[in-house]
N, C-alpha and C positions, 0 to 999 in steps of 0.2 A: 588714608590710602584712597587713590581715585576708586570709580566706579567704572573700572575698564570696560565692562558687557555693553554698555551705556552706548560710547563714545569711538569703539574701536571699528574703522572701518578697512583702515587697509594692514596687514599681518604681512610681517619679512619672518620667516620661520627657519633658522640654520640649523642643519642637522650637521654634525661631528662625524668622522670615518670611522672610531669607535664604536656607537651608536648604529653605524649604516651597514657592519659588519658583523657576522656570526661568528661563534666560538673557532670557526678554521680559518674565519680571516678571507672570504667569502663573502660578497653581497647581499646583504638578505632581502630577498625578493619580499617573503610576506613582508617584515617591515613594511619596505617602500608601500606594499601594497594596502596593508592599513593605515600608513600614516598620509596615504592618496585621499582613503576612505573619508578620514577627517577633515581633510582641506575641502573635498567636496561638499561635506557636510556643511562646514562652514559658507563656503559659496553661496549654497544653498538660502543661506539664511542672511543673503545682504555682504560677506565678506569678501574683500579680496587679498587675494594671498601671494607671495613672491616666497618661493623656497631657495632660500642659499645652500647648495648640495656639495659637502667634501665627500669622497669617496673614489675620483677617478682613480690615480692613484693605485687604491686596493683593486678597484674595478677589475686595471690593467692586469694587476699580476697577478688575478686571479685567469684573465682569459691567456696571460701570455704565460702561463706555466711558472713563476716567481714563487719559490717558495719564501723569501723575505723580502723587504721593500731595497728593491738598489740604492747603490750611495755611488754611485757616478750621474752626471745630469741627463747624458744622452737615454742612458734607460730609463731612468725617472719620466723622460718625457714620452717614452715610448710608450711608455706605459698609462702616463696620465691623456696620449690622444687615441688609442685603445679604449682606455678605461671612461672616459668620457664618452666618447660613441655607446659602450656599453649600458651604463648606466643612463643614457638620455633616453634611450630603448625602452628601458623598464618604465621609468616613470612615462613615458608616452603612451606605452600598451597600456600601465593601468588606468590612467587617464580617461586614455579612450574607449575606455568599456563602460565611463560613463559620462561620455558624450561630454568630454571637456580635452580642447587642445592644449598642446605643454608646447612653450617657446624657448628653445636655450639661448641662454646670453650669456656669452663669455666673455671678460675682461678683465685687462691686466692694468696695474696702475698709470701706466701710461696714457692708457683710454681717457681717463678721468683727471688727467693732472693736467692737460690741455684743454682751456674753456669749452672748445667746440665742442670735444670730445665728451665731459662731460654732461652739456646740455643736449646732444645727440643718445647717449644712454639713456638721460633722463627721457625723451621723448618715447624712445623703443619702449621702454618698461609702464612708462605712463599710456602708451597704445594701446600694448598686449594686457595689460586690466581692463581698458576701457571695450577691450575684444572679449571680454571674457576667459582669456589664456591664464593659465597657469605660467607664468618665466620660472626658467630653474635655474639659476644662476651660480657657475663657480668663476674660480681664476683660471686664466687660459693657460696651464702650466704646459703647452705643449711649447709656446713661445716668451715665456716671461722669462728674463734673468735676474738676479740677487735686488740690481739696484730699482727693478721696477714691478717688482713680486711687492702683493699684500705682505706675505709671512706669514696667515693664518686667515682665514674663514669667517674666524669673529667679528675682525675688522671690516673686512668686505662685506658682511654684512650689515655692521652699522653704518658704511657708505653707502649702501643702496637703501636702509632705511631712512636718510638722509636727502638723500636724490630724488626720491619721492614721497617725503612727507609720511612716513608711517607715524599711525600711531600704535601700534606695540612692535616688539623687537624679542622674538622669540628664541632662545638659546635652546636648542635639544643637546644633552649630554650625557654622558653615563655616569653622572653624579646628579643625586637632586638638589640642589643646590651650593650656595656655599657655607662654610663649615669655618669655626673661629680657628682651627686645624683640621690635617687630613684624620677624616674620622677612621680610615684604614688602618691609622699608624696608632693612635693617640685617641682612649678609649675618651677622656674629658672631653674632646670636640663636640663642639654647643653647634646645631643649626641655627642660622640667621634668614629668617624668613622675611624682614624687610629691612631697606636701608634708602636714606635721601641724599647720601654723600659717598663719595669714596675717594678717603684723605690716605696717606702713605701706612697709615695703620691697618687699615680694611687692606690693602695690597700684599701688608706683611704676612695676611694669611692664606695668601696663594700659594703654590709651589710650582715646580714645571709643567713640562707635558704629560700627560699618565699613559699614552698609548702606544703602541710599537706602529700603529699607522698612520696616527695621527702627528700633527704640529704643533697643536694648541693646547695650554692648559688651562687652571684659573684664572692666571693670571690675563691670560690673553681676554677673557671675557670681560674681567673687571675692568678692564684698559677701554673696552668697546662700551660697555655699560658706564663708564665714566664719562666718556666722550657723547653719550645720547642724553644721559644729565642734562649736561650743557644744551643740547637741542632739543630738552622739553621731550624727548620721546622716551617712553617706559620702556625698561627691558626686565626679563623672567629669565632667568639660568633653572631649569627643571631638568629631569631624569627625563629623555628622550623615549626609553621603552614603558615606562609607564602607561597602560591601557588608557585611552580616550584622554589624553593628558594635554593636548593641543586645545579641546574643547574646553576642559575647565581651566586652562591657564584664560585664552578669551573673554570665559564669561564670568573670571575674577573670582574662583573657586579657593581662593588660599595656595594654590601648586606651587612649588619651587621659591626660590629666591625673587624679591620684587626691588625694584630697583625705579621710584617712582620721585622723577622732580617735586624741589617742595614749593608748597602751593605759593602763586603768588612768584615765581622766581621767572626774570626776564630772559627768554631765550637768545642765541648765539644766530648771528643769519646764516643762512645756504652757504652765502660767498668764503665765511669764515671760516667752516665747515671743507668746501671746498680746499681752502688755505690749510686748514691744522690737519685734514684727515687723507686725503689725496695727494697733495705734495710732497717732494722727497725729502727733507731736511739736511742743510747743507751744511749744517755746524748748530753751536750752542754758546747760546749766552747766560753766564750766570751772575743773579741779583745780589744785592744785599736783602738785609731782612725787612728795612724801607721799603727797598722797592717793591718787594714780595708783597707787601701789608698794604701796599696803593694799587696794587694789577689786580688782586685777588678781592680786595674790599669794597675801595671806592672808583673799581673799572680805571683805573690812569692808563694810559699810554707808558710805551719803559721809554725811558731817558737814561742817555749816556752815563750820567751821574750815579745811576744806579745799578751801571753795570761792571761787575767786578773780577771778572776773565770771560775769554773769547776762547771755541775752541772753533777749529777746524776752516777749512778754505771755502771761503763762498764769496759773490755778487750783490750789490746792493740791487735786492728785488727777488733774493732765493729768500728761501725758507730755514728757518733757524729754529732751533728750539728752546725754553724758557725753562730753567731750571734755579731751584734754591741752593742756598749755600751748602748744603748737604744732599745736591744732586736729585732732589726730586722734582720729575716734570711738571710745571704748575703749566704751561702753554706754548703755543706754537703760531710763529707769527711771518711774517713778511720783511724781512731785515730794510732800510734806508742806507746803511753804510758798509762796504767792502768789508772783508775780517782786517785787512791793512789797514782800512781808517780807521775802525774799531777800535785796534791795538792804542792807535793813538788818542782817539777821543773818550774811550773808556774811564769813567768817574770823573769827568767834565760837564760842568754847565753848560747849557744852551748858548748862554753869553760868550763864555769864554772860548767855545769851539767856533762863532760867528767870527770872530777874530783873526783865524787862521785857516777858516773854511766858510770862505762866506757865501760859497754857492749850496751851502748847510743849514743856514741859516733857518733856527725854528724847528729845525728836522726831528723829529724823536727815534731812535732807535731801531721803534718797533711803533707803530699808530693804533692805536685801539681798533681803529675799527679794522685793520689787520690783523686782529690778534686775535687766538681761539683760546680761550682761557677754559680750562680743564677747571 
């Protein structure tokens, strides 16, 4: 296991709505207030920190009088640009009682699936450290809709771990980590306190969401903690109230779940990253067991040859997804061919598709260096 104290300069720390909420489903101000306490601390001592903050949401219906979370969009969002003014509040005031500015930055996937857009966040957030700011970062739910919404916190946060190079990737949760079952339900449930992979088995021990506030469950973390694999950045799934638990997750105390690439394994670029975590996917390609055993082993590019159904409507130059014969995501890539030429070139050689496409000619599928391979 690395020696994170060592080596961790810049922390993405996402707190859960769960976590950011009291037994009424209320804000809880101490929280925020001591988990201010630790970021400072941290500061203090050379770090810099970006907290990914769900909570507006509850924020909202806590000031707008909601006694449960709406399920129509217009209030949800009423509530999530209430609930966010609210909550940028808190962590500002406690901030500033010790002499550290909080920057919000809001974005919706759309920011970030457009180059500009992306390398524009990246500068905001890469400023506001180099200023000494704290960024508190959620999704702008007052204006996201279905097709350009994160879906959870987790993820958004391993995109801005991403966007700026973190080296650790802090999960706050109200579970200390992950569990081979829910230890709620299922007294046998073993903690797993370190892992360097996370294959469809590690997944199979997730479950859903666990919270009436929240969106996220295990699963969503592991899906985020799998995707920083790939980009070399460690992530921790810990019990968010745990006292000074930020601190020793940092300086490699053993806390929570560790989720640390294995040594020596060649990272995924930015651009890839970009590609498989920010874009919208427009359909799905699925391999055979070849060509699983070539993307996954020895890095190939996919080839026609190896692909053996197309689902859904897309553009040669949208984004597709990479799935096994048995429907588990192995990557996410930059498609070459329409899903119409697909239908037709699907389990075809290069050769033989040059023949009756020869403005194709050589083309792969999917290009490696397009491809974000989970």
């Amino acid at each position: 296991m690395a020696d994170l104290s060592r080596q961790t300069d810049i922390v993405v720390v996402k707190i859960g709505s769960s976590t950011l909420v009291d037994e009424a489903g209320a804000v809880d101000r101490a929280f925020i207030s001591d988990l201010c306490d630790q970021v400072v601390a941290l500061m203090r001592r050379g770090k810099r920190v970006v907290i990914v903050s769900s909570g507006a949401a509850a924020a909202g219906m806590e000031r707008l009088g909601f006694a449960s979370r709406p399920t129509d969009m217009p209030s949800l969002q009423a509530c999530a640009a209430c609930g966010q003014a609210a909550l940028t509040e808190v962590y500002a005031g406690v901030l500033a009682r010790q002499g550290i500015a909080c920057g919000q930055v809001l974005l919706t996937r759309r920011d970030v699936i457009d180059r500009e857009g992306y390398l524009n966040a990246r500068n905001t957030l890469e400023r506001l450290l180099e200023l000494g700011v704290v960024p508190v970062v959620n999704e702008n739910d007052t204006v996201s809709v279905a097709e350009f919404a994160f879906g959870d916190n987790d993820m958004l946060g391993a995109i801005v771990s991403t966007l700026i190079g973190a080296d650790l990737y802090v999960i706050m949760s109200d579970i200390d980590g992950l569990y081979t079952a829910n230890p709620s339900t299922n007294p046998d449930a073993r903690f797993i306190a370190h892992l360097d992979r996370i294959g469809p088995d590690v997944l199979e021990m997730a479950g859903g969401a666990g919270s009436a506030v929240g969106t996220g469950g295990m699963l969503t973390k592991l899906r985020a903690a799998r995707a920083l694999l790939a980009a070399g950045i460690p992530t921790v799934i810990c019990k968010g109230r745990r006292p000074g638990v930020l601190d020793e997750v940092v300086w490699g105390e053993g806390v929570g779940t560790r989720f640390d690439p294995p040594l020596g394994q060649s990272h995924e670029s930015p651009r890839k990253f970009w590609i498989g975590l920010a874009e919208v996917p427009r359909g799905t390609l699925t391999l055979d067991e070849g060509a699983c055993a070539a993307v996954i082993k020895r890095g190939a590019s996919v080839l026609p040859v190896g692909v053996v159904a197309t689902e859904g409507t897309y553009d040669a130059g949208d984004v597709v997804n990479v799935v096994t014969p048995d429907g588990a995501l192995i990557g996410r890539g930059t498609v070459r061919y329409s899903s119409d030429e697909m239908v037709r070139v699907r389990g075809l050689k290069l050769d033989v598709i040059a023949r009756f496409m020869p403005e194709k000619d050589g083309q792969p599928a999917i290009h490696r260096d397009e491809l974000l391979v989970f």
